[in-house]
N, C-alpha and C positions, 0 to 999 in steps of 0.2 A: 504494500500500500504506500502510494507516494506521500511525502511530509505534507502537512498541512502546511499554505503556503501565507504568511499572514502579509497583509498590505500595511503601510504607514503613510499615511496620510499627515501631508503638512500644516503647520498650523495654520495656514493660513486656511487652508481647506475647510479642518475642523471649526474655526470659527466664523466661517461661513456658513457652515451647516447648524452651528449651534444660533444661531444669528435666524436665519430659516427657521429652526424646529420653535424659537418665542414668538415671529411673527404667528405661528400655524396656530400654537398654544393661546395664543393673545385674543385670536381669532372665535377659539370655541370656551372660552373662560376669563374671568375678571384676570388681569396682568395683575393684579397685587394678592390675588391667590398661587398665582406660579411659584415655585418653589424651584431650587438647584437639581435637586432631587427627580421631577418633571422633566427637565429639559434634558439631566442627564439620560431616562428613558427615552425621551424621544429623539433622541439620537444614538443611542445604543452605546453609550459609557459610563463609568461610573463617574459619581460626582468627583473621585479627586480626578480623574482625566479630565473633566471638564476643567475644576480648577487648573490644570498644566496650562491650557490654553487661555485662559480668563482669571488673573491672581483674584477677584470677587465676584459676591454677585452684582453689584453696582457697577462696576467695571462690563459686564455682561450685558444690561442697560443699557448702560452708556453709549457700546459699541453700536446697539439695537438700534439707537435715535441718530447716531452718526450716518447709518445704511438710509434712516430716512429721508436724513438731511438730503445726504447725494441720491438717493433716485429720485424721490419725489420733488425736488425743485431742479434736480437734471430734468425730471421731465417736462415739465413746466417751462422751466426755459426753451427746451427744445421746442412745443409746443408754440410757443411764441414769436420762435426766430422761424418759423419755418411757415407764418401767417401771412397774407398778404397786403393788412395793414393794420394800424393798432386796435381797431374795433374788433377784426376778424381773429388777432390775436388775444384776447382778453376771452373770446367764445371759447379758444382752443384751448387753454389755460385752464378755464373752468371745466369743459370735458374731459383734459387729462386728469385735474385729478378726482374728480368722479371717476373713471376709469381704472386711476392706480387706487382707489380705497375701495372697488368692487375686486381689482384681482389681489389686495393686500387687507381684508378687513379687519385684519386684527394691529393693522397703525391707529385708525383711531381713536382705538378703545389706548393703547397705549398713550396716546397723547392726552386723550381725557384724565388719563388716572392719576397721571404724572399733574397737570395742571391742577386739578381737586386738593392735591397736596399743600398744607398750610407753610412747612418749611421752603427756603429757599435752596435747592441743592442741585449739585452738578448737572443733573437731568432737566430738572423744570428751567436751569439758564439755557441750556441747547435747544430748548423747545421754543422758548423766546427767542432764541438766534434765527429757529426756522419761519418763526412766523413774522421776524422783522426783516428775513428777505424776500421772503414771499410780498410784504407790503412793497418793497421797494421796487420788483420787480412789476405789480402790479401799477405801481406812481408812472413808473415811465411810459408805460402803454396809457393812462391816462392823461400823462402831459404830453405824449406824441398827438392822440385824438385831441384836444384841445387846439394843441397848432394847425391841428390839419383841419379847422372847425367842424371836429365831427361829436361833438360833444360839448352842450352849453356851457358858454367859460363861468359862467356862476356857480360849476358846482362846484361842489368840496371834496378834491379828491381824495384827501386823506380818509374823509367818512365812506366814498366812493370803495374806497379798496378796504377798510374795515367792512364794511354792507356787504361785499363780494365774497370776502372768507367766510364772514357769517352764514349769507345765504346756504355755500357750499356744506359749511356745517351742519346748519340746517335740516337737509337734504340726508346725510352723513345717519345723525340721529332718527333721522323718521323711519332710515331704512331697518337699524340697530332696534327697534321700537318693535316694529315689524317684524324684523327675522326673517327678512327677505332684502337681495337690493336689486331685485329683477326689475323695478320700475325706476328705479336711479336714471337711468340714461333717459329715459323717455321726460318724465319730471325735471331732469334738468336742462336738455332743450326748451322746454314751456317758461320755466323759473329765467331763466337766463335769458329770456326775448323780452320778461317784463323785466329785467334790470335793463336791458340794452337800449328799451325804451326810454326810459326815467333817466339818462345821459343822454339822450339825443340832445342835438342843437335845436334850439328854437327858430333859428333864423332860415 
């Protein structure tokens, strides 16, 4: 019988996969009930291999909201840059991430849990990171439509691009409510033609 042949896999692999198995866990259970213990099952090691790759569980967090930072405002941006002008960019913005928290839905729930949180700690400052470039990504698209007069220069865009997260949130929540987010895209089409409205230009 030939030796049994075992793989090793690189850290970076591993916490990639440990990174994966929180979103998945996130997805079907409160994040502040997850345990080390969990994720080490759902990846099939024991919790000290887990720790090899992750010196805590915070550090494990941390890592989690860092994957979100960069996909979800990569995609976002990309989304953006690839529009045809700043109105049709601010649609696609809003439909990628309705799209990435239909194929990611356990990011939300992570970002809610962490915000809930009365302390200030490493996690809830990253999550303020992602949502003050999210704002600022969302400013430029609205001071591009301002120039290009496609949006009345009276509004306020800062409440503009707060109102925009909101709504998404919104949205976010109803599906979470539900227990479903097969109407998310449809809903946020309809949602998003009455924002696009309430910016048009008057003139």
């Amino acid at each position: 019988m030939p030796p049994i042949t075992r793989i090793r896999h690189s850290t970076e692999t591993r916490q990639a996969e440990i990174i994966a198995a929180v979103l998945q866990l996130s997805a079907e259970r409160s994040p502040a009930l997850i345990t080390t213990g969990d994720i080490a099952s759902a990846v099939a090691l024991t919790q000290g291999a887990v720790f090899r790759h992750f010196p805590s569980k915070d550090t494990i967090w941390l890592a989690v909201i860092e994957w979100v930072e960069s996909n979800l405002l990569g995609s976002l941006e990309s989304a953006a840059q690839a529009a045809s002008g700043p109105l049709e960019a601010l649609h696609a913005i809003f439909m990628a991430h309705v799209g990435f928290v239909m194929r990611h839905p356990g990011v939300p729930r992570i970002i809610f849990s962490e915000l809930q949180l009365p302390d200030e700690t490493p996690l809830k400052i990253r999550v303020r990171t992602i949502l003050e470039r999210y704002q600022r990504l969302l400013m430029q698209q609205l001071g591009s439509a301002e120039k290009s007069h496609q949006i009345d220069p009276s509004i306020d865009k800062a409440g503009a691009a707060m109102l925009f997260i909101g709504t998404v949130q919104g949205l976010v929540m109803q599906s979470m409510l539900l227990g479903s987010s097969e109407r998310m895209i449809a809903d946020a089409g309809r949602v998003f033609q009455l924002y696009r409205n309430a910016l048009r230009s008057k003139s």
